[in-house]
N, C-alpha and C positions, 0 to 999 in steps of 0.2 A: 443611727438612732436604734436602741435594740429596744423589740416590742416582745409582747408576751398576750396569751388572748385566756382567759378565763369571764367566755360568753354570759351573757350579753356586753360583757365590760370587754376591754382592750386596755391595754398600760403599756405608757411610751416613754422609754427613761430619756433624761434629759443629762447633758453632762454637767449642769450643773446641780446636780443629785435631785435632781426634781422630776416627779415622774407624774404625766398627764394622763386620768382616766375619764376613756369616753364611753359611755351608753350608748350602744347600738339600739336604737326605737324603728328604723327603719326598714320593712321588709324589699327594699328596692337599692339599686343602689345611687350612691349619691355623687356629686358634684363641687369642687369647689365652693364654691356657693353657698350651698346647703350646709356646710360645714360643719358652721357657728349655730345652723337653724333648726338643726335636727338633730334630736337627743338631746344626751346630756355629758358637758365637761365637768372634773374635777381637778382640782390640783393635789401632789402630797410631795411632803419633803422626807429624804432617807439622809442615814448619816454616811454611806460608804456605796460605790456603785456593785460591792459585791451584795447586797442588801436585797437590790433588786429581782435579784433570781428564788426568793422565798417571800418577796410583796404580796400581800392582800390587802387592796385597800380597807375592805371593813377592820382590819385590825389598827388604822392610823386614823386618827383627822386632817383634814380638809384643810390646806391653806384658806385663809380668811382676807382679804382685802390684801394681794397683795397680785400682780402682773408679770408675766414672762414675755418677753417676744419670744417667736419662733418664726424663721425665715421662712420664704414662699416654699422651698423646695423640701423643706422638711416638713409642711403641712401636704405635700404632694405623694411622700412618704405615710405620713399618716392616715391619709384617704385610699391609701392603693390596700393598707394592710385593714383596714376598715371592712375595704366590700368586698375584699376576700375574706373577710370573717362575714359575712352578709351571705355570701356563694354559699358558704359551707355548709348553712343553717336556711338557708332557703328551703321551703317546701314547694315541691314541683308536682304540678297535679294537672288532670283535666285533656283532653284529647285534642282541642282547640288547633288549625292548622298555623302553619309559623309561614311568615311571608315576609322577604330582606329583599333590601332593593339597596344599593347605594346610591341613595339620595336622600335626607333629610324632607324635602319638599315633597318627593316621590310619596315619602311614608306617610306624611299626613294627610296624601291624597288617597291612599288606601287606608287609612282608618277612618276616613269620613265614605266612603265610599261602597267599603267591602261589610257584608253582612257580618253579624257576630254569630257567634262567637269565633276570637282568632288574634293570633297576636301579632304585631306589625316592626319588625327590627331595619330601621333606618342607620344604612352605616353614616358617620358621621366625615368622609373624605372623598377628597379632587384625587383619581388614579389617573387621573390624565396627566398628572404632574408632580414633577419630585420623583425623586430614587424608591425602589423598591425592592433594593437589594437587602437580600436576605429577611424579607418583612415579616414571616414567619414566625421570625426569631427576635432577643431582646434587643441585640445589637443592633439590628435593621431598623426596630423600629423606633430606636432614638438615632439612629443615624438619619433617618427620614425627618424626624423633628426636631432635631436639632438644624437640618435645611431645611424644614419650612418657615419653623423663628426665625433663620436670618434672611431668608429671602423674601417671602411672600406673607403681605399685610391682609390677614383673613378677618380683623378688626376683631379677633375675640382679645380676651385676660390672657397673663403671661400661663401657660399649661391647660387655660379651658380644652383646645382642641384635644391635646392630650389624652387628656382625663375623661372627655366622652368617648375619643376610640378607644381605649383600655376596657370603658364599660361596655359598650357594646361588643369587644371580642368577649365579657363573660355573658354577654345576651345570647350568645352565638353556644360558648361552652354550653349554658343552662337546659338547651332544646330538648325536651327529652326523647328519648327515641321512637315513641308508638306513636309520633305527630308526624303531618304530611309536612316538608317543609317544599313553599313556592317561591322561586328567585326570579324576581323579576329584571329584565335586562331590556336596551335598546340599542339600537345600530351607533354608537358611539365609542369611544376612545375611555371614557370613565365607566362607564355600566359595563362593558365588556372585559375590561381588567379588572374591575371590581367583583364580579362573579366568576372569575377562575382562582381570585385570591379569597373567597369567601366558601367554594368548593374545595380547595385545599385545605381551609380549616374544620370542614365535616369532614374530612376523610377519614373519621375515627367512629362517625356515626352511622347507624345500618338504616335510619330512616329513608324513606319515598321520596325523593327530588324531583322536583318539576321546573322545569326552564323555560319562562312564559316572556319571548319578545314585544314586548307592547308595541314598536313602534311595526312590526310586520303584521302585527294581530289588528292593529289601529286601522292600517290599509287595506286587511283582509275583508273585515269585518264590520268596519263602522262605516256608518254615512258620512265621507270625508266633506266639509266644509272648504271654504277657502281660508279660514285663519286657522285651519290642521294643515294646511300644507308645509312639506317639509320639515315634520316632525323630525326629531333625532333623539328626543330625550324621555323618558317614563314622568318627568316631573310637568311635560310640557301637557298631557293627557288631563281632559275634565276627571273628578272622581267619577262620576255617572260609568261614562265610557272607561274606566276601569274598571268598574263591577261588570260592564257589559262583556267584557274580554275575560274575564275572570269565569263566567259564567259558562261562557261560550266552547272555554278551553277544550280542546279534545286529544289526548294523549297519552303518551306511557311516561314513567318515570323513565331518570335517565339511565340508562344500563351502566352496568362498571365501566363497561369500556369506555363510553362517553366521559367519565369522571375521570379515569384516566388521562386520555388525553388532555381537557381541560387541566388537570391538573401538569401534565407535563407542560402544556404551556405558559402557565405560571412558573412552574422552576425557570423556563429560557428566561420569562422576563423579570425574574426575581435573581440572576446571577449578575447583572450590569447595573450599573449607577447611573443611567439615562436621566433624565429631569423630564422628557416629554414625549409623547405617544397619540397617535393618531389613527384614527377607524378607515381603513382603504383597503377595498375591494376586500370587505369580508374579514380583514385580518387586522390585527394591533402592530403600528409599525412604530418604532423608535425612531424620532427625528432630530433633528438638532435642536439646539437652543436656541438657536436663534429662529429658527424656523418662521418663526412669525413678523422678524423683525421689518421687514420689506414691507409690509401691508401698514404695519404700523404708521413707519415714516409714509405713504402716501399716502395715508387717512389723515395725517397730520397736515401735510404738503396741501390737500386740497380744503380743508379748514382754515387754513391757517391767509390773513390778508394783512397787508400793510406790517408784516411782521409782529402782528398780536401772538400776543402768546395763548394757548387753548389749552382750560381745565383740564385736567388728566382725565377724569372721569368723563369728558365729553369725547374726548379722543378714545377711550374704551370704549364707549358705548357706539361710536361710530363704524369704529373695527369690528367689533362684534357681527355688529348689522351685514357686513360683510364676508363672513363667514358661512359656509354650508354644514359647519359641526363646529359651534360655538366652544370656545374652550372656558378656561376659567378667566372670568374678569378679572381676579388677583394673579392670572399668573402673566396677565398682557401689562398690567401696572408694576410687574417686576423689571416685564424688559425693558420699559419707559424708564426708569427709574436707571437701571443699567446701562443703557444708550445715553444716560445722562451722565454718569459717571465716565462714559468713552468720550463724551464731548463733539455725539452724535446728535445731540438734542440740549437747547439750553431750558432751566429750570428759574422758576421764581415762586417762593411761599417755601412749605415746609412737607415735604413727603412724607406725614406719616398717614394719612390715607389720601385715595384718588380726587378727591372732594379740596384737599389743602392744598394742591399749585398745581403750577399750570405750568408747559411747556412750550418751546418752539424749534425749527430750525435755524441753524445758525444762521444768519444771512448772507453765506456764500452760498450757503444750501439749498436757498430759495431763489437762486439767477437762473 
């Protein structure tokens, strides 16, 4: 689809000589979603696709009552050429500190929690899981999504995940540089690749980085309870007690060298196709795929009576509880679903989330 941008307007020719213009009304960027709901569409029609390269819309009128389809992936197209015309015309102001955590939950525990003013960039991805090869790059990171579509049922729309990491790598572009930016991380497998892969994309920014472990600052610092115990996660923290660590902080930015090697350890884990990683003894180690699978069938085995079959989603949540570094519940409902396909596990209902069937072992499996 060839686009052209003559701001606030955008124009997307269509092959069949039909060229769609949208009103950009929005100083943020958008979503799927928002598509249809923000702004404004036109339609026009031209006589020849060579036409298109001297269009302005005020020189035509407006289709009138009349409909186009346009496929999901060519509105995917649309939207990407959108909020980089958003990027380009954004006004960047104000000194506010910037604070990214990978975790969606993480960040609305630090926007409700952390004083204003300050901006909160929640990445929207599971680094504990899936390929990270070459993620950097464009290739990577459709090769990453295109294995999460087929493997792993995260319940959003076909492209949402997408489309929110794309915007938030330009949350990430946008920082300006005379702001403090705070990365918050925890003793885990997802926060700890998630912020070496998040330091490699400021490697171009001269800003102050600060690397604030909540879950070591949590045991440092806070009055531990008994339902904090064996924290692992930054999402897992009250907001309170992350203003309190926030406040508390005492430190240097991280020196180059520190970015450095961070960063080098990102390229080692960014040159292999692994699908899974795990926080031990200090380090991000690559495991198998299956790695989990054993726990799985004995959380199954000891659920499981008279050969009932047991909720997927009960047998995750079962597994889970058992773990000492929770991984992602869509990527434990993969291997179930997998082990089903080996005719390790039988199936009844319809897998398209943990909620819809239920599984068991075969019954030689249970003698």
């Amino acid at each position: 689809m060839k686009t052209k941008a003559n701001y606030p307007y955008i124009y997307f020719f269509d092959e069949n000589n039909v060229v769609f213009v949208y009103k950009i009304e929005a100083e943020r960027y958008l979503t799927l979603d928002e598509l249809h709901h923000t702004g404004e569409w036109q339609t026009y029609e031209i006589e020849s696709p060579g036409e298109f390269d001297r269009f302005h819309h005020e020189e035509y009128q407006p289709l009138v009552g009349r409909g186009f389809a346009v496929r999901l992936d060519e509105h995917v197209v649309m939207l990407e050429n959108i909020n980089k015309q958003i990027q380009k015309h954004l006004v960047r102001q104000g000194d506010a500190p910037v604070h990214i955590t990978v975790s969606e939950s993480a960040a609305g525990s630090l926007r409700f929690g952390l004083e204003r003013p300050k901006t909160v960039i929640g990445f929207p991805d599971f680094f504990e899981i899936g390929p990270l090869w070459r993620l950097q790059e464009k290739d990577g990171q459709d090769f990453r999504f295109e294995w999460l579509g087929e493997n792993i049922n995260t319940g959003m729309d076909d492209y949402e995940h997408e489309i929110k990491y794309l915007n938030t790598l330009l949350e990430i572009e946008d920082i300006p540089e005379q702001v403090s930016i705070y990365l918050w991380t925890a003793n885990n497998a997802k926060e700890q690749t998630g912020i070496r892969y998040i330091l490699t994309l400021l490697a171009g920014k001269s800003n102050d980085i600060y690397l604030i472990n909540s879950t070591d600052f949590d045991n440092e610092i806070v009055d531990m309870q008994d339902e904090f115990h064996h924290i692992t996660h930054t999402s897992e923290i009250h907001p309170d007690k992350l203003k309190h660590i926030f406040e508390t902080v005492k430190g240097k930015p991280l020196s180059d060298e520190e970015k450095r090697q961070y960063q080098k350890e990102w390229r080692e884990l960014a040159e292999g196709k692994q699908v899974l990683r795990i926080w031990k003894d200090s380090r991000i180690i690559s495991v198998s795929e299956d790695y989990y699978d054993s726990l799985i069938l004995d959380t199954i085995r000891s659920l499981q009576q008279n050969d009932d079959y047991i909720l997927t989603a009960r047998a995750v949540g079962a597994t889970l509880a058992q773990m000492q570094e929770p991984v992602s519940d869509s990527y434990l409902e993969y291997r179930i679903r997998h082990m089903v396909y080996n005719q390790k596990l039988e199936l009844k209902g319809i897998p398209k989330s943990m909620r819809h069937y239920s599984v068991r072992l075969p019954a030689k499996a249970t003698l």
